[in-house]
C-alpha positions as a Markdown table, in Angstrom:
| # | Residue | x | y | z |
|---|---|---|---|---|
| 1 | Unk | -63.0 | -26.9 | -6.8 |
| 2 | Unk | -61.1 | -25.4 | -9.4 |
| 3 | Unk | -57.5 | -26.5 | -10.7 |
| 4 | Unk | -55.9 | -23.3 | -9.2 |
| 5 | Unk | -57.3 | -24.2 | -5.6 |
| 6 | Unk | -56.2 | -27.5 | -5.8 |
| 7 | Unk | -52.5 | -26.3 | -6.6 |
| 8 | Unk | -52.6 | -23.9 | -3.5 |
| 9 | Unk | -54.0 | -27.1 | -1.5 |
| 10 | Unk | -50.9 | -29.0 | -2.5 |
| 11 | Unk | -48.4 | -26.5 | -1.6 |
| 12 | Unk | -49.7 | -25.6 | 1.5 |
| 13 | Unk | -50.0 | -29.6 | 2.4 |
| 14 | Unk | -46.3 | -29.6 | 1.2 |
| 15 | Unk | -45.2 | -26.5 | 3.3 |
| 16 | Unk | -47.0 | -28.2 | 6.3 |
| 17 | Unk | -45.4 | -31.7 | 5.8 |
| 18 | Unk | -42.2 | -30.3 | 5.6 |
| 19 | Unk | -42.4 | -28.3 | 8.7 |
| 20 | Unk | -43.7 | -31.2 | 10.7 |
| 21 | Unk | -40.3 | -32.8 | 9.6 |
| 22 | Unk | -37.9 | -30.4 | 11.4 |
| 23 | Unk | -39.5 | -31.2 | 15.3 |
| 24 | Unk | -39.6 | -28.8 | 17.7 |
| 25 | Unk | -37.6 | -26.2 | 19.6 |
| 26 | Unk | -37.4 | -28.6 | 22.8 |
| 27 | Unk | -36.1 | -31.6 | 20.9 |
| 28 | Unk | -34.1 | -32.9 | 17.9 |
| 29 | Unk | -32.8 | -36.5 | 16.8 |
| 30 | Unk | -30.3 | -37.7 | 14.4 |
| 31 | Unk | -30.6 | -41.2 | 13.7 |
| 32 | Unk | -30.2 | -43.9 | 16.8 |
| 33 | Unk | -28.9 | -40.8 | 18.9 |
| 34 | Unk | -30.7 | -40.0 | 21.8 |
| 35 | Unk | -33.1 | -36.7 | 21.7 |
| 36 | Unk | -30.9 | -33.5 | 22.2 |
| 37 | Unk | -32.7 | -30.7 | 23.9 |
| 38 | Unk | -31.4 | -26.8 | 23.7 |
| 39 | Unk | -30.8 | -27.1 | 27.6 |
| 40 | Unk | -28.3 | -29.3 | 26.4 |
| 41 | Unk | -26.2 | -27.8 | 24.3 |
| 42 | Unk | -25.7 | -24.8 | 26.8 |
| 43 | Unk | -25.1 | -21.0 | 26.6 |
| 44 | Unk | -23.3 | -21.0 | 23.1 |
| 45 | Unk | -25.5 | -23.1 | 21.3 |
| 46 | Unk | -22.8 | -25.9 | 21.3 |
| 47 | Unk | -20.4 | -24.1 | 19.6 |
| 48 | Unk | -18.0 | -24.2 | 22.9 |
| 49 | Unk | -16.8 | -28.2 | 21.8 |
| 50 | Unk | -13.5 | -28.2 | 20.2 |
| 51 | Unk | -13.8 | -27.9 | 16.0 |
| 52 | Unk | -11.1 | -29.0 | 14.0 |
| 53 | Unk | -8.0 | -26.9 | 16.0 |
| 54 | Unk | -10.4 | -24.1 | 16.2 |
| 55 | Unk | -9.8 | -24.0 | 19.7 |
| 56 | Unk | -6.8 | -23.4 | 19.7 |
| 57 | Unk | -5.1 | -20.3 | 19.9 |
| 58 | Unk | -4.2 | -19.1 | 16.0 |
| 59 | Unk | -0.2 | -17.6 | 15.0 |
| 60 | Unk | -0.6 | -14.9 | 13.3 |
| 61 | Unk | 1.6 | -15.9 | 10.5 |
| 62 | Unk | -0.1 | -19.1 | 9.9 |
| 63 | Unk | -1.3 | -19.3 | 6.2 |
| 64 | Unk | 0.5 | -16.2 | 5.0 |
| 65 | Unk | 2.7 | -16.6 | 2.1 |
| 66 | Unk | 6.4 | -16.5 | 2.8 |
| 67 | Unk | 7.9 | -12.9 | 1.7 |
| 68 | Unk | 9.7 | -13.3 | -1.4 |
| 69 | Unk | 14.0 | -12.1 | -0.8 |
| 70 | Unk | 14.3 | -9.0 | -1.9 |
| 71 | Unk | 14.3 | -9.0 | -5.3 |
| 72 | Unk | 17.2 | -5.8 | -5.6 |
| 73 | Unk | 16.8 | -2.8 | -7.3 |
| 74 | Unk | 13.3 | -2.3 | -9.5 |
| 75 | Unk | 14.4 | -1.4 | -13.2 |
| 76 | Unk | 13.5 | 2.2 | -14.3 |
| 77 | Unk | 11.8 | 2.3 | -17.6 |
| 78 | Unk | 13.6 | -1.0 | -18.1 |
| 79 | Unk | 16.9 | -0.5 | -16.8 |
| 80 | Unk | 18.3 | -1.6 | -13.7 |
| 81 | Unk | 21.3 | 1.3 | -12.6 |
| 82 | Unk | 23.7 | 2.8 | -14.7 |
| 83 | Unk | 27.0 | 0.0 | -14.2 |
| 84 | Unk | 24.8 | -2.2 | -17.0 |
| 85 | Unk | 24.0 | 0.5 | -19.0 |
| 86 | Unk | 25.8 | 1.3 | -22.8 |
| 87 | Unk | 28.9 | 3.7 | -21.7 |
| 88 | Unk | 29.1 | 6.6 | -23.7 |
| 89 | Unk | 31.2 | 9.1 | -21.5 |
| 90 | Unk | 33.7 | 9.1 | -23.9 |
| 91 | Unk | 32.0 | 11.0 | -26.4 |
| 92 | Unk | 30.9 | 14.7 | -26.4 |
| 93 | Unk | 27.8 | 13.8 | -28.8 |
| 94 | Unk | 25.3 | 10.9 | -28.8 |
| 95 | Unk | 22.5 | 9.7 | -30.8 |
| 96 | Unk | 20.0 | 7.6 | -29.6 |
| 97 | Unk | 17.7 | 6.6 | -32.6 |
| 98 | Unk | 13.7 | 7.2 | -31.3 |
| 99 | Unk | 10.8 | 6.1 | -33.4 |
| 100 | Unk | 10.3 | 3.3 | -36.2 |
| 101 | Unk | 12.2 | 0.1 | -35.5 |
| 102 | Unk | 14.3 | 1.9 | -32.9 |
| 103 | Unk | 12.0 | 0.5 | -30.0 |
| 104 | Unk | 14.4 | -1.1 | -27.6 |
| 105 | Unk | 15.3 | 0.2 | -24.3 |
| 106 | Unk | 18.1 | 2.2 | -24.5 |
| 107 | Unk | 19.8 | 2.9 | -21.1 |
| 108 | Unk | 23.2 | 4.8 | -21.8 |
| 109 | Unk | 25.6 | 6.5 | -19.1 |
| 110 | Unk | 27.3 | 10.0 | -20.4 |
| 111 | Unk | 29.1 | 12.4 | -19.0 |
| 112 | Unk | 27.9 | 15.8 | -17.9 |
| 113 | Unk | 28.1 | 18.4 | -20.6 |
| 114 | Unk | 27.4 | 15.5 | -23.6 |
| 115 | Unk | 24.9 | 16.5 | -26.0 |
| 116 | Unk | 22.5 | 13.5 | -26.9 |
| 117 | Unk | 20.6 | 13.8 | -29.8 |
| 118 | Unk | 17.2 | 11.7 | -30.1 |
| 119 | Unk | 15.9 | 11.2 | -33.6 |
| 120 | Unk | 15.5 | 11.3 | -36.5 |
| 121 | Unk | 11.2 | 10.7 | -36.1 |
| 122 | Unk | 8.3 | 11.7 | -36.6 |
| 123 | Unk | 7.2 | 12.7 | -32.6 |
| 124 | Unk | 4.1 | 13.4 | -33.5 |
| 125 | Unk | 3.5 | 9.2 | -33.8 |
| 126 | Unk | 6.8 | 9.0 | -31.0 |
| 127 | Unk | 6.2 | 11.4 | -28.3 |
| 128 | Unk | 9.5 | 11.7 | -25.9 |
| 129 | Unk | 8.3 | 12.5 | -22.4 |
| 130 | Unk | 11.1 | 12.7 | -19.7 |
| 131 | Unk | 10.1 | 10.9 | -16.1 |
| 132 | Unk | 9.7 | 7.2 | -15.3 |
| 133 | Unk | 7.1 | 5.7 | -18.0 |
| 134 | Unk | 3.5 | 7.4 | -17.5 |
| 135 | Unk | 4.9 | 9.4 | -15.2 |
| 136 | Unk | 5.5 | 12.8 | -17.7 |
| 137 | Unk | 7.7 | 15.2 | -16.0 |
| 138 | Unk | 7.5 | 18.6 | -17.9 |
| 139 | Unk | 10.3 | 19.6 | -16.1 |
| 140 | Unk | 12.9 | 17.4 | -17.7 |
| 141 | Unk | 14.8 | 18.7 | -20.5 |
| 142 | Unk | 14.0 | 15.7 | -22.5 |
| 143 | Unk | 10.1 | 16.4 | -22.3 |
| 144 | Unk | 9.0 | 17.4 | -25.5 |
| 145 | Unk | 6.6 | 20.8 | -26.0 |
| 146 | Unk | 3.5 | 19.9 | -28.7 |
| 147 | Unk | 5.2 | 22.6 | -30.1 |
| 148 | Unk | 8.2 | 20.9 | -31.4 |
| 149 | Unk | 7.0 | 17.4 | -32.8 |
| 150 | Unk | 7.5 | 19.2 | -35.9 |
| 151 | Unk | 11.0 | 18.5 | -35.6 |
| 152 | Unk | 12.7 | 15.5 | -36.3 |
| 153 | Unk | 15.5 | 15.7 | -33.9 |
| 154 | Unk | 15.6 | 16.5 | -30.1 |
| 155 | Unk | 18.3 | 18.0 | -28.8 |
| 156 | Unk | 19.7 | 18.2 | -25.2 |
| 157 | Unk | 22.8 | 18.5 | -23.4 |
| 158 | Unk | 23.0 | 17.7 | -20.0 |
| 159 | Unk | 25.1 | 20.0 | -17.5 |
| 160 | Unk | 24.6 | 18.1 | -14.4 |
| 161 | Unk | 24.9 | 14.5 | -13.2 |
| 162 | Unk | 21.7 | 13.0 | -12.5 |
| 163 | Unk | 19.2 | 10.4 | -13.9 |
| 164 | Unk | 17.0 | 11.4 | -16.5 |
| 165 | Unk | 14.5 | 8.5 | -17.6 |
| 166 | Unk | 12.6 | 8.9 | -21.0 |
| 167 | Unk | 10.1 | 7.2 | -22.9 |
| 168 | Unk | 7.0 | 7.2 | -25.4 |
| 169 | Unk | 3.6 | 7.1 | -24.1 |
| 170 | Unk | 2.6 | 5.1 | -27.0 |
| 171 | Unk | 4.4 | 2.1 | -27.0 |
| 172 | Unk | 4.7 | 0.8 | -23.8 |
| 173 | Unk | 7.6 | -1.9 | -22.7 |
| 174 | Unk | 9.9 | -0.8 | -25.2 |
| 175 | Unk | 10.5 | 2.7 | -26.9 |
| 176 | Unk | 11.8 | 3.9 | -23.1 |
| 177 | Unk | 15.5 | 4.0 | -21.1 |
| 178 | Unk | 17.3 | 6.2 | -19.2 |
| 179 | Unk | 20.1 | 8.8 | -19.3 |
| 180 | Unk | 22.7 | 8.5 | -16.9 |
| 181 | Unk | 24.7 | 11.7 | -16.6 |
| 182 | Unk | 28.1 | 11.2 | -14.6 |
């Protein structure tokens, strides 16, 4: 007999012993316990015995997280509504400086027919998209035309009251705010 027969020998004597192990269908023992037939343990296989509550009926909102208050108003490209934001409806022109270290969130309240200049930058490196950040509205008069990053200034004035969010596509979190024309 060859080594590779022998092997095969030993795993099938294995494989048998280890099968002889697990008893029949008919019977089962655990210990000192008494054999427990199938017949036994009836139509659902035992599973019908009580399990740790499981019998019980379950609440529905058992193990759900409790809803957190409502948290209030969701800011819009970082700002909250216009009562916290900079008040400018006293003046007929503002500036809001956009690109290089002018990153913060700028949310400012004007009044309808203020001009608002953004700038001086390079929007090439600064885009300035109107809408709610990512969300590029090319219907905003803030949205900025590929066009016109040659320019370093962007001009607007707003006729009518209304909320015009901004923001640069390129650096997320800051460079962003909102107009808020009264």
């Amino acid at each position: 007999m060859n080594i590779e027969h022998s092997n095969l020998l030993i795993a099938f004597c294995l494989a048998s012993l280890c099968l002889l192990g697990c008893g029949d269908d008919e019977t089962e023992t655990a210990g000192d316990a008494a054999p427990m037939t199938t017949a036994d343990m009836g139509p659902t296989g035992g599973m019908d015995a009580p399990m740790g509550g499981m019998d019980a009926p379950m609440d529905p909102d058992e193990g759900v997280p409790p809803q957190e208050p409502d948290a209030g108003p969701q800011p819009l490209n970082g700002c909250i509504d216009s009562s916290a934001a900079d008040d400018r409806t006293g003046d007929d022109n503002v500036e809001i400086p956009w690109g290089d270290n002018h990153g913060d969130v700028r949310c400012t309240r004007i009044r309808a027919g203020a001009t608002v200049v953004f700038g001086p930058t390079d929007f090439s490196s600064h885009n300035l998209n109107g809408g709610p950040y990512g969300e590029r509205d090319a219907d905003s008069p803030i949205t900025m035309a590929r066009a016109d990053f040659d320019a370093r200034t962007k001009t607007v004035t707003f006729e009518a009251a209304g909320e015009f969010p901004y923001y640069c596509l390129g650096h997320p979190g800051d460079h962003m705010g909102v107009i808020y024309v009264e």
